[in-house]
C-alpha positions as CSV (number, residue, x, y, z in Angstrom):
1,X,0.0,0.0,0.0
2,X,2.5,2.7,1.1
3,X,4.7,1.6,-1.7
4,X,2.3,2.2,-4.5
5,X,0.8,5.2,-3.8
6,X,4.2,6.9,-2.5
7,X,2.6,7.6,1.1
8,X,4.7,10.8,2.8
9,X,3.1,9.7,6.0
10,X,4.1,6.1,6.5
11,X,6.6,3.5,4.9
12,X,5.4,0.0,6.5
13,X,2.6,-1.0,8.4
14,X,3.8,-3.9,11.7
15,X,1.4,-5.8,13.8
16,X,1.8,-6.9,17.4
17,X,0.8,-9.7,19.7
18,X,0.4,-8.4,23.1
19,X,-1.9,-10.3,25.8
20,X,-4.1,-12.0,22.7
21,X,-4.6,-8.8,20.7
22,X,-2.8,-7.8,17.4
23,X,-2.6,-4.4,18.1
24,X,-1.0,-2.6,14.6
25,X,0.7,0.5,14.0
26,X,1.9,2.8,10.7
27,X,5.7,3.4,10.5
28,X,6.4,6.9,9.7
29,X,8.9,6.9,6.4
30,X,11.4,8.1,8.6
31,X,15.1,6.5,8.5
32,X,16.2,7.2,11.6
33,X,13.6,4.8,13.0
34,X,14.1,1.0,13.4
35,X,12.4,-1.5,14.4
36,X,11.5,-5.4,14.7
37,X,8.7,-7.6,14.0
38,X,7.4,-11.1,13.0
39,X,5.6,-12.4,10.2
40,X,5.5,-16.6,9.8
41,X,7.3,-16.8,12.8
42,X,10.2,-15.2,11.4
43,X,12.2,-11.9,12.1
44,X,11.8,-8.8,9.3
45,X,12.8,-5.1,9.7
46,X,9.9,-2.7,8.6
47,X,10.5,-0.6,5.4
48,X,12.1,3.0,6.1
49,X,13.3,4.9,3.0
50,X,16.8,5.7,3.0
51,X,17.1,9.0,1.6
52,X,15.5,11.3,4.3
53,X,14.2,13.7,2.4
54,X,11.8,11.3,0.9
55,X,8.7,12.1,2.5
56,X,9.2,15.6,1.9
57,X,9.5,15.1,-2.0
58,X,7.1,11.9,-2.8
59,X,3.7,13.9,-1.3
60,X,3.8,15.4,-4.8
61,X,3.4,11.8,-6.8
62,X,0.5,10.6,-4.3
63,X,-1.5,14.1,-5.2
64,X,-1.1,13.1,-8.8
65,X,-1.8,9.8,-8.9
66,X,-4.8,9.4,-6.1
67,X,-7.2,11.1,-8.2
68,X,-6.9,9.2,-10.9
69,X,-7.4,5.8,-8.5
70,X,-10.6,7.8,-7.7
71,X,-11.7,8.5,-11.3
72,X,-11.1,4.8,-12.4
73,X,-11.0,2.4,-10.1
74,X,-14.8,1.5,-10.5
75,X,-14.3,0.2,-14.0
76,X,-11.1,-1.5,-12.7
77,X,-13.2,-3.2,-10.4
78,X,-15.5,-4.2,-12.5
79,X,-13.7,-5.4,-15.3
80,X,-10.1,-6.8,-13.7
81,X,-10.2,-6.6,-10.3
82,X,-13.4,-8.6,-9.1
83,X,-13.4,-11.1,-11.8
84,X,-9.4,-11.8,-10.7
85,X,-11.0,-12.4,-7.2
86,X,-13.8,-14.6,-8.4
87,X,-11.9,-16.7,-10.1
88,X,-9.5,-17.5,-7.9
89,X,-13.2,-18.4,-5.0
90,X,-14.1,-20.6,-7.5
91,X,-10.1,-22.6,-7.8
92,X,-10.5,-23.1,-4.1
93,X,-14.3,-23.7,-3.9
94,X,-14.2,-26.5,-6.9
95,X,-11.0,-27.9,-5.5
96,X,-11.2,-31.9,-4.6
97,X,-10.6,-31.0,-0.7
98,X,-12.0,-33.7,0.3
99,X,-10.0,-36.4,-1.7
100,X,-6.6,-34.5,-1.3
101,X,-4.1,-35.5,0.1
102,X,-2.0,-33.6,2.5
103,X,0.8,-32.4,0.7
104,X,-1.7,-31.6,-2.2
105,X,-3.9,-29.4,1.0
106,X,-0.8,-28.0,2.1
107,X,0.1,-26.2,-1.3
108,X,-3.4,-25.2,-1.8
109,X,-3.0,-23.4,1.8
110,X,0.4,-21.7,0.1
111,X,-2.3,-20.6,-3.0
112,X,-5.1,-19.3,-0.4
113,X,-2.1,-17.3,1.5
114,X,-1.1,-15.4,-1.7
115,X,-5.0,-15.2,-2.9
116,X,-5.5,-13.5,1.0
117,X,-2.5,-11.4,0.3
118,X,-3.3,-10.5,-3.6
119,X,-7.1,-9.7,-2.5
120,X,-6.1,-7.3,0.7
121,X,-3.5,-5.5,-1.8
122,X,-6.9,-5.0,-3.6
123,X,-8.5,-3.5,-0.4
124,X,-6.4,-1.1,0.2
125,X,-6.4,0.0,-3.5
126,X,-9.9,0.1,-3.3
127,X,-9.6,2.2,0.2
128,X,-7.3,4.8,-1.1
129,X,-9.4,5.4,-4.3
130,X,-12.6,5.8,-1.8
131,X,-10.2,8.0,0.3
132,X,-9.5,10.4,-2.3
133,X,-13.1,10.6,-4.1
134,X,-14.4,11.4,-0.3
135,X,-12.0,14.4,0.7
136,X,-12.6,15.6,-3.3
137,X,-16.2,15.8,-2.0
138,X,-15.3,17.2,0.8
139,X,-13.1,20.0,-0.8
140,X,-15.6,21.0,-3.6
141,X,-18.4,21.0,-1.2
142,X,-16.4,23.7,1.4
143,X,-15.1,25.3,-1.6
144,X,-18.6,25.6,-3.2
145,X,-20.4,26.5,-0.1
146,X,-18.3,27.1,2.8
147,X,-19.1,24.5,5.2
148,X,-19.6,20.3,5.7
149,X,-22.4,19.1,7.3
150,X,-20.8,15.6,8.9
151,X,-24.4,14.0,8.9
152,X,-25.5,14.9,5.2
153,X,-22.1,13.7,4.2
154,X,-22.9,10.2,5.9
155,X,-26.0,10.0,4.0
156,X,-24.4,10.8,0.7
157,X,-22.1,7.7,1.2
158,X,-25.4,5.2,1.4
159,X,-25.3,2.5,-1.3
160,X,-28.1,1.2,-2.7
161,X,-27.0,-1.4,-5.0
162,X,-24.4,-4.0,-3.9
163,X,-23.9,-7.3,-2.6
164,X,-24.9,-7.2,0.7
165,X,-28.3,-5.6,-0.2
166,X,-28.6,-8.8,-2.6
167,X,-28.4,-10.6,0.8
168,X,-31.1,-9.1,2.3
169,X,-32.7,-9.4,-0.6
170,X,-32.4,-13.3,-1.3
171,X,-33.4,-13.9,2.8
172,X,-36.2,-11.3,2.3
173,X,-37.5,-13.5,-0.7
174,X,-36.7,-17.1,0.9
175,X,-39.3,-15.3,3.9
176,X,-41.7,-14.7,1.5
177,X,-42.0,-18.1,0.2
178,X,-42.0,-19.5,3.4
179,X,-45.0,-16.8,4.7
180,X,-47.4,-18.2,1.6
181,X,-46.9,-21.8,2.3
182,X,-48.7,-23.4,6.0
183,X,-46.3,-26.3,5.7
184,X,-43.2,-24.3,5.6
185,X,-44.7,-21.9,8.0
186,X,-45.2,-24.7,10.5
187,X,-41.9,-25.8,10.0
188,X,-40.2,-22.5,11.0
189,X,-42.6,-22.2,14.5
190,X,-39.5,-25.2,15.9
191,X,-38.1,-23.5,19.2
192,X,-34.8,-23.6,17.8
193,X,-32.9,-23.5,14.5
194,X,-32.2,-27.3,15.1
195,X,-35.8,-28.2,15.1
196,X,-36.6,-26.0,11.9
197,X,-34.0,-27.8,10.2
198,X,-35.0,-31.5,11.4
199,X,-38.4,-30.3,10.4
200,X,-37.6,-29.4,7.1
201,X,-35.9,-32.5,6.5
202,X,-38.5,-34.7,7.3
203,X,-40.7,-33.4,4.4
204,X,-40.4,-33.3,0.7
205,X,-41.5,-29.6,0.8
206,X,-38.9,-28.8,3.4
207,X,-36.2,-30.6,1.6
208,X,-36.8,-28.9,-1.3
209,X,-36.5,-25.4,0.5
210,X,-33.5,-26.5,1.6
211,X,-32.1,-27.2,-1.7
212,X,-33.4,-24.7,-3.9
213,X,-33.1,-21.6,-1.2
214,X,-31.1,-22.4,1.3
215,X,-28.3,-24.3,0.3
216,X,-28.1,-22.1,-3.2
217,X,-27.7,-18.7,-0.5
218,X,-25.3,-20.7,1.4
219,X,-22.6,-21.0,-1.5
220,X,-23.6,-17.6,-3.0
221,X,-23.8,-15.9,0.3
222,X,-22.7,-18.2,2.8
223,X,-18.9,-16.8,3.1
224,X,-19.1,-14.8,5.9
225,X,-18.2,-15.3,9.7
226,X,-19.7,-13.4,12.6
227,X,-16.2,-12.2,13.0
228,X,-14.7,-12.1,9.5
229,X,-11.0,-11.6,10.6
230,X,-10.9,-14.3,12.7
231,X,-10.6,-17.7,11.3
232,X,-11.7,-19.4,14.3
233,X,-15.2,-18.7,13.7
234,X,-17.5,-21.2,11.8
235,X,-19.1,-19.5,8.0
236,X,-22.7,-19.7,7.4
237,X,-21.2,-21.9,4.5
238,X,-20.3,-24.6,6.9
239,X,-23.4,-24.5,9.5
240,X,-26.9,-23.1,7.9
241,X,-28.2,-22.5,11.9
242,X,-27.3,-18.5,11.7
243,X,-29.2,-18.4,8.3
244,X,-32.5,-20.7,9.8
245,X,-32.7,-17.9,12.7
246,X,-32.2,-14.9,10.6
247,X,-35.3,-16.2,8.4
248,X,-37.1,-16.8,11.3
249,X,-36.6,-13.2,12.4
250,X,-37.7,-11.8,9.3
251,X,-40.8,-14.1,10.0
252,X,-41.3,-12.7,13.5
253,X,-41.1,-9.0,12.2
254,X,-42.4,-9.4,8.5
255,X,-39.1,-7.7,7.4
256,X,-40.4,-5.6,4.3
257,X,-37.3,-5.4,2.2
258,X,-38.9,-3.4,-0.8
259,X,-40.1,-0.7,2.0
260,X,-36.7,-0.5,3.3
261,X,-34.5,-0.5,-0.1
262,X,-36.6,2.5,-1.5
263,X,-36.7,4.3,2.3
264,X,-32.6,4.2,1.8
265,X,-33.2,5.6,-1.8
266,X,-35.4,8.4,-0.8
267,X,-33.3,9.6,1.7
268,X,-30.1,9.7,-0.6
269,X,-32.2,11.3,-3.4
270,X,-33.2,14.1,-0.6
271,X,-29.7,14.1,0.5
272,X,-28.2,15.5,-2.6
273,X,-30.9,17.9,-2.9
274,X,-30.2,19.2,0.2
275,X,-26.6,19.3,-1.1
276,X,-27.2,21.0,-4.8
277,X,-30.8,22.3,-4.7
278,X,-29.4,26.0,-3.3
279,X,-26.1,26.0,-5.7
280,X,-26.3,28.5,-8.7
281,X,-25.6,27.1,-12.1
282,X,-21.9,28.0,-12.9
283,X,-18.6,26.5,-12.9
284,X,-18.7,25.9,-9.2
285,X,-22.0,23.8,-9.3
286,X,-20.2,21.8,-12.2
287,X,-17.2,21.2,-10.4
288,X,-19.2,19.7,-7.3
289,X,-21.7,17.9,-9.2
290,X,-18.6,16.0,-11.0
291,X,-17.3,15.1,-7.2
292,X,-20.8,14.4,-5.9
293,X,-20.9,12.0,-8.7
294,X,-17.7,10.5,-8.5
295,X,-18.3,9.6,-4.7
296,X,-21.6,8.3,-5.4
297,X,-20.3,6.0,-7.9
298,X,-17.8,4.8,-5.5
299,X,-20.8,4.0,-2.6
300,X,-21.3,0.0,-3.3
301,X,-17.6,-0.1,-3.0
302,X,-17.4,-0.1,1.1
303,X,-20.1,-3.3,1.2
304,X,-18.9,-4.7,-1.5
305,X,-15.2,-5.0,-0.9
306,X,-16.3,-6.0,2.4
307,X,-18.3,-9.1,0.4
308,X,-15.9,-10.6,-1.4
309,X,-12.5,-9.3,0.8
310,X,-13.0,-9.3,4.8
311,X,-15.6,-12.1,4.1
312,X,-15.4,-14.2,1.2
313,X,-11.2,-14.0,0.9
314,X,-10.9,-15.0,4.6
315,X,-13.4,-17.9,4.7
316,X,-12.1,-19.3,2.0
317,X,-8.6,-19.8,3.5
318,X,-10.4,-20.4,6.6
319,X,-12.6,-23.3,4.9
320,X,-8.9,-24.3,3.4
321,X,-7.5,-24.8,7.6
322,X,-11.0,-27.0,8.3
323,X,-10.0,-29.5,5.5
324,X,-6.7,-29.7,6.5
325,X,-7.8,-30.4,10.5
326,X,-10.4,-32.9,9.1
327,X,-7.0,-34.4,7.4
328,X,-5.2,-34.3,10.7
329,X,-8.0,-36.0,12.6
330,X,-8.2,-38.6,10.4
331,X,-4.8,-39.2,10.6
332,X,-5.1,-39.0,14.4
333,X,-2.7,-36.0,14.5
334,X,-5.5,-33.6,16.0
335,X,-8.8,-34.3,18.1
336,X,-11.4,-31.7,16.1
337,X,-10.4,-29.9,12.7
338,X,-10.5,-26.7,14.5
339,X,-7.8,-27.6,16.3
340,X,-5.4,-26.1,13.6
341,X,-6.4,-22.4,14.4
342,X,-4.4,-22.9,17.6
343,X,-1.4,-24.2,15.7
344,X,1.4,-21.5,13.8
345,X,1.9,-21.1,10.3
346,X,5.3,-23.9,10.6
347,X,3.6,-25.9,13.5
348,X,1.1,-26.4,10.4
349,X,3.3,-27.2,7.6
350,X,5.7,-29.8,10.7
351,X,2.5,-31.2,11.2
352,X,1.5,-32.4,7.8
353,X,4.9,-33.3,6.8
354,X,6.7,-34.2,9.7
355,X,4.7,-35.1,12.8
356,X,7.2,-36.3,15.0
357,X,8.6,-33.1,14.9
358,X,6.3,-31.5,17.1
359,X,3.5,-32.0,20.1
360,X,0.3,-30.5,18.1
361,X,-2.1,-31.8,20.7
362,X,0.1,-30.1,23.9
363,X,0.4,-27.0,22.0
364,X,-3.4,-26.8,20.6
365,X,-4.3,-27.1,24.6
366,X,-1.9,-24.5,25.7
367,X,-3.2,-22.3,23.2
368,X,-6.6,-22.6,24.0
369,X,-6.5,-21.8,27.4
370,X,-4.1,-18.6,26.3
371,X,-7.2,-17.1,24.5
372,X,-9.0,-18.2,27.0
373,X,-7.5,-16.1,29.3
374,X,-6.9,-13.4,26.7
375,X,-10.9,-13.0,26.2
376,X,-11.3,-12.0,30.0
377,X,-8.9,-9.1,29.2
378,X,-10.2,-5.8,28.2
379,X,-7.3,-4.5,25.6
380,X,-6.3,-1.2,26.1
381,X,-7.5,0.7,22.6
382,X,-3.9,2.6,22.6
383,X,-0.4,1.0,23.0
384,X,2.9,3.1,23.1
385,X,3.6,6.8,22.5
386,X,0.8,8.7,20.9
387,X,2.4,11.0,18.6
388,X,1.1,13.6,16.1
389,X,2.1,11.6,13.4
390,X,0.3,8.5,14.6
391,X,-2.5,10.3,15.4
392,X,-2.8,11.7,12.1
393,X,-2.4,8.1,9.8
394,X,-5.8,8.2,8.0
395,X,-6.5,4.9,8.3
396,X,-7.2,5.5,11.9
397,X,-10.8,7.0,11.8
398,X,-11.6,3.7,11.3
399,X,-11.0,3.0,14.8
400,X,-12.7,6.5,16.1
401,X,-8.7,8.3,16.0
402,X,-7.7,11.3,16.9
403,X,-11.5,12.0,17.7
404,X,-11.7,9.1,20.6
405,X,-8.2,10.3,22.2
406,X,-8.8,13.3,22.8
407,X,-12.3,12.8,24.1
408,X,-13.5,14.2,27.6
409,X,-15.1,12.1,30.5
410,X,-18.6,11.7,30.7
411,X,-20.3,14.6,33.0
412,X,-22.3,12.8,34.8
413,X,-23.5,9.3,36.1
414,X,-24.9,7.0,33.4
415,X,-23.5,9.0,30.8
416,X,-21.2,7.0,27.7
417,X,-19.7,9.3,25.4
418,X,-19.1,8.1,21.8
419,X,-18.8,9.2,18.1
420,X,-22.0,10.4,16.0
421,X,-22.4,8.0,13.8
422,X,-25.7,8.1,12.8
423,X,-28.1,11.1,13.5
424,X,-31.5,10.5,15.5
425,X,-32.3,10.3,19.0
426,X,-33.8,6.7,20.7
427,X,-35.0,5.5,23.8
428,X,-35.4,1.6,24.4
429,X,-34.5,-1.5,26.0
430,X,-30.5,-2.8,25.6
431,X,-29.7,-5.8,24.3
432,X,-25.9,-6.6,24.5
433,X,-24.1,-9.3,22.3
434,X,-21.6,-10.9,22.3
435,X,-21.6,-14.1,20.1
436,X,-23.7,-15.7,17.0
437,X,-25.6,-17.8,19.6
438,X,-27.1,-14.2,20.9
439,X,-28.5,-13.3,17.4
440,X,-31.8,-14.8,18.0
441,X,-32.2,-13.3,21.6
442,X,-32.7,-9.8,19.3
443,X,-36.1,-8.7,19.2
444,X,-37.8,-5.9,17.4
445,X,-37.2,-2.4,18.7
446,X,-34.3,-3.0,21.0
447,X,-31.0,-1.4,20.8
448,X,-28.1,-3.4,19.9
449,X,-25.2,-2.8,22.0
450,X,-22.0,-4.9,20.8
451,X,-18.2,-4.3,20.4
452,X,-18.2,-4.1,16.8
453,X,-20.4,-5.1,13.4
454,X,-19.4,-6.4,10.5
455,X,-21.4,-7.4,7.3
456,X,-22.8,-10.5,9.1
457,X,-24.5,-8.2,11.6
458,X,-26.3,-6.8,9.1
459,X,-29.7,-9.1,9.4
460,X,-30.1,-7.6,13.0
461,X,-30.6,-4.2,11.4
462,X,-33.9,-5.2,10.3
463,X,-34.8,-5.0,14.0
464,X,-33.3,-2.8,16.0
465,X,-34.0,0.8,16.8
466,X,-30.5,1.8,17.2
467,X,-26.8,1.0,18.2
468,X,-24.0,1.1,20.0
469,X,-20.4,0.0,19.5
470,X,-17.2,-0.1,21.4
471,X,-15.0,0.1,18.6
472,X,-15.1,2.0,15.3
473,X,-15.0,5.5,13.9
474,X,-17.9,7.7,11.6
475,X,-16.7,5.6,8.2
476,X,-16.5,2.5,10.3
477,X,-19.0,-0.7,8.9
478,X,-21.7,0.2,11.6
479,X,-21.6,3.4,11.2
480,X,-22.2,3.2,7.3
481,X,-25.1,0.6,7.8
482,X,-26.9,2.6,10.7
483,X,-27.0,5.8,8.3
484,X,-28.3,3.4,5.4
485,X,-31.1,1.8,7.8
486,X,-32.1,5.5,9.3
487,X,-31.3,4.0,13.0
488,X,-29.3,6.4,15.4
489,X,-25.9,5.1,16.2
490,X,-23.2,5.9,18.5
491,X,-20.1,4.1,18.0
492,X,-16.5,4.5,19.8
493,X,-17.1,4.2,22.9
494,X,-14.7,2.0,24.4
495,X,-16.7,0.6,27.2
496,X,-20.3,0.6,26.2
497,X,-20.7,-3.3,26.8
498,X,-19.0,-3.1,30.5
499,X,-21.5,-0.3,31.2
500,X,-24.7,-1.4,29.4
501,X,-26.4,-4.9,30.2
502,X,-29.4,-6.4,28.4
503,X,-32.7,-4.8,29.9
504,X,-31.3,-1.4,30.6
505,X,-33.3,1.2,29.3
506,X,-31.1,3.9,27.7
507,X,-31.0,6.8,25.3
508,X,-29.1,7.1,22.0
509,X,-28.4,10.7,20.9
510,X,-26.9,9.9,17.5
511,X,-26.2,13.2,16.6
512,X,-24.1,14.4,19.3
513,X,-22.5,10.7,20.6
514,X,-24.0,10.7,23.6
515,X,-25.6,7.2,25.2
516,X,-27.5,7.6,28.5
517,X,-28.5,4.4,30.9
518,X,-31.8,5.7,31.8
519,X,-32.5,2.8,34.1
């Protein structure tokens, strides 16, 4: 990333394990710096240019060539870059996993490495080019008319027509089906997702569901992990159980996709009017319309790189690791095929090619109860010195940076102070969590309180009133999804699930970032 598009601001990017968190930082391109870390177990030195006058002169080549990422990269996308991606999904979906043996798995692991790496080089194209059509926007609109409103800004960055809305979509329709027929309705009224699935199976009308809806939205759809960076959670691919209770939460509510899809549309179309409605005609409405248009193109980027890079690239290699285990287990190496998420990148390839070399099942326990440990700790968001220059790496408001370290303390009891992600104000009953297994414990008009979202979240938006996130910034998933469902949001707030329990009644200003626990 920082080589391509000449940053000034960074040279390298190094990630840290400390107390079960990778906690990552940007390395300034200055030489005088040095420093260590690990990648595959082994020792690199980060990339610092040489010449220290470097970041002084290369700014000038990012300003050239950033606007013309933003100007093209759609068609890129849609001619080179997504096809590149889905052909390589389909070399490991069609691959004979199951027959292979484990040499032939572990060189299809080295090909789903460099897919992950090849696809994430992708992302952060894709980022940069989003980057620069934003602050474009940005520019022309404080150029054109002398201030940015944050919130109209956020609802000029909803998409209406990308992959995960085809998601919605194809559960939306699967509900439909369901609702006109009494058999299949009967069959979803099972306490739990098991019993909807036994009950499907035992009929010829739910076995057809099964495999002319549900299995077909499992391979198209299916790639996606209630935590998408972590391997070590299960895909809807693998186990259908998140997609029964999503569908029976459509059920529940009646989920009206059509009414939601054109409430998203109405409120972009009023957005730009609010935007260009009061701007005389002249070369300064030109030159915004051009960068209003130019963003807008860029919208179904953010869910769709999201689709087929932070979900479908890392459950691939993910589903990759499972076929390996079930290998291993066979072989009586390993106990369960998820054993191998506790196991290093060369504990991995010792195992399958030299076993005697190492203690898998010893390590795979020690492991385990390391993150066991590690998931009682709450990780401090900020590790080492926060300087200027760290502060200032774009990438950050992602996270909620500089915004969230320089935030003041709450004024008074009950009060959680956050980022305005979404505007509105709310009043309802919590709900906090935590895990997949929680989904279904959502019901209609609650407020979801979590640590974070991510495009696997999104079937909950169809029921709650509003949200609240530890972690993120205003560009963050949740905040982009809460602007596109019209639900207040607050997100950044570092603690809100240590200070809100399920049941609480509380308050969500999402126009100032303030939550309050009423009771």
């Amino acid at each position: 990333m920082f080589r391509r598009f000449g940053t000034p601001f960074a040279s390298d990017w190094i990630a840290k394990n400390i107390n079960g968190y990778v906690y990552t930082a940007a390395v300034p391109a200055d030489p005088s710096l040095h420093a260590e870390a690990t990648e595959y177990q082994s020792r690199y030195v980060p990339r610092v240019p040489r010449d220290p006058s470097y970041p002084g002169k290369i700014g000038a080549y990012m300003g050239a060539v950033l606007p013309h990422y933003a100007a093209n990269f759609l068609d890129w996308w849609r001619e080179r870059l997504r096809p590149e991606m889905e052909r390589n999904f389909a070399y490991i979906d069609n691959y004979g996993k199951e027959n292979a043996s484990l040499v032939e798995l572990a060189v299809l692991l080295e090909d789903a490495i460099d897919m992950h790496d090849r696809h994430w080089k992708i992302h952060w194209m894709l980022n940069f080019a989003q980057f620069s059509s934003t602050l474009n926007l940005n520019a022309m609109i404080q150029e054109v008319k002398g201030e940015v409103d944050p919130n109209l800004m956020g609802r000029l960055q909803s998409s209406i027509e990308d992959r995960n809305w085809d998601s919605i979509e194809a559960l939306w329709r699967i509900k439909e089906e369901i609702k006109n027929d009494p058999e299949l309705t009967r069959a979803f009224k099972g306490e739990t997702a098991s019993e909807v699935l036994g009950s499907l199976q035992g009929s010829e009308r739910g076995r057809r569901l099964i495999s002319e809806r549900i299995e077909p939205y499992q391979q198209e759809f299916g790639y996606k992990a209630i935590w998408s960076h972590e391997f070590a959670y299960p895909t809807w691919k693998e186990n259908p159980v998140p997609l029964i209770e999503v569908v029976r939460g459509y059920l529940e509510t009646d989920y009206d996709y059509p009414r939601t899809i054109n409430a998203v549309k109405e409120d972009l179309g009023k957005a730009i009017h609010e935007l260009m409605d009061d701007v005389p005609a002249g070369e300064g409405r030109d030159k915004l319309q051009n960068a209003l248009d130019l963003s807008l193109r860029m919208n179904p980027l953010t869910p769709d790189h999201h689709f087929y890079i932070d979900q479908g690239t890392n459950a691939r290699l993910r589903i990759v690791l499972i076929a390996i285990g079930k290998k291993l287990v066979q072989a009586g190496l390993l106990d369960d095929p998820e054993d191998v998420m506790y196991l290093h990148y060369n504990d991995l390839r010792l195992l399958m090619t030299n076993p005697e070399a190492i203690d898998a099942r010893t390590l795979v326990s020690e492991r385990r109860d390391e993150r066991e440990e590690a998931y009682q700790i709450r990780p401090r968001e900020w590790v080492g010195t926060a300087t200027e220059t760290a502060l200032a790496f774009p990438y950050n408001a992602l996270w909620g940076f500089p915004e969230k370290f320089y935030r003041e303390p709450p004024r008074k009891t009950g009060e959680i102070k956050g980022l305005a992600a979404s505007p509105g104000v709310i009043e309802g009953p919590a709900r906090h969590v935590d895990s997949l297994d929680e989904f279904n414990q959502v019901k209609e008009g609650e407020i979801l309180v979590c640590r974070m979202t991510n495009p696997a979240w999104v079937v909950l938006f169809t029921k709650i009133v509003g949200l609240v996130t530890d972690a993120g910034g205003v560009t963050s998933h949740p905040a982009v999804v809460s602007r596109e469902f019209s639900i207040p949001a607050v997100v950044g707030t570092s603690n809100a699930t240590e200070r809100i329990k399920t049941g609480d009644r509380i308050r969500v200003n999402g126009s100032t970032g303030v939550v309050e626990v009423l009771s």
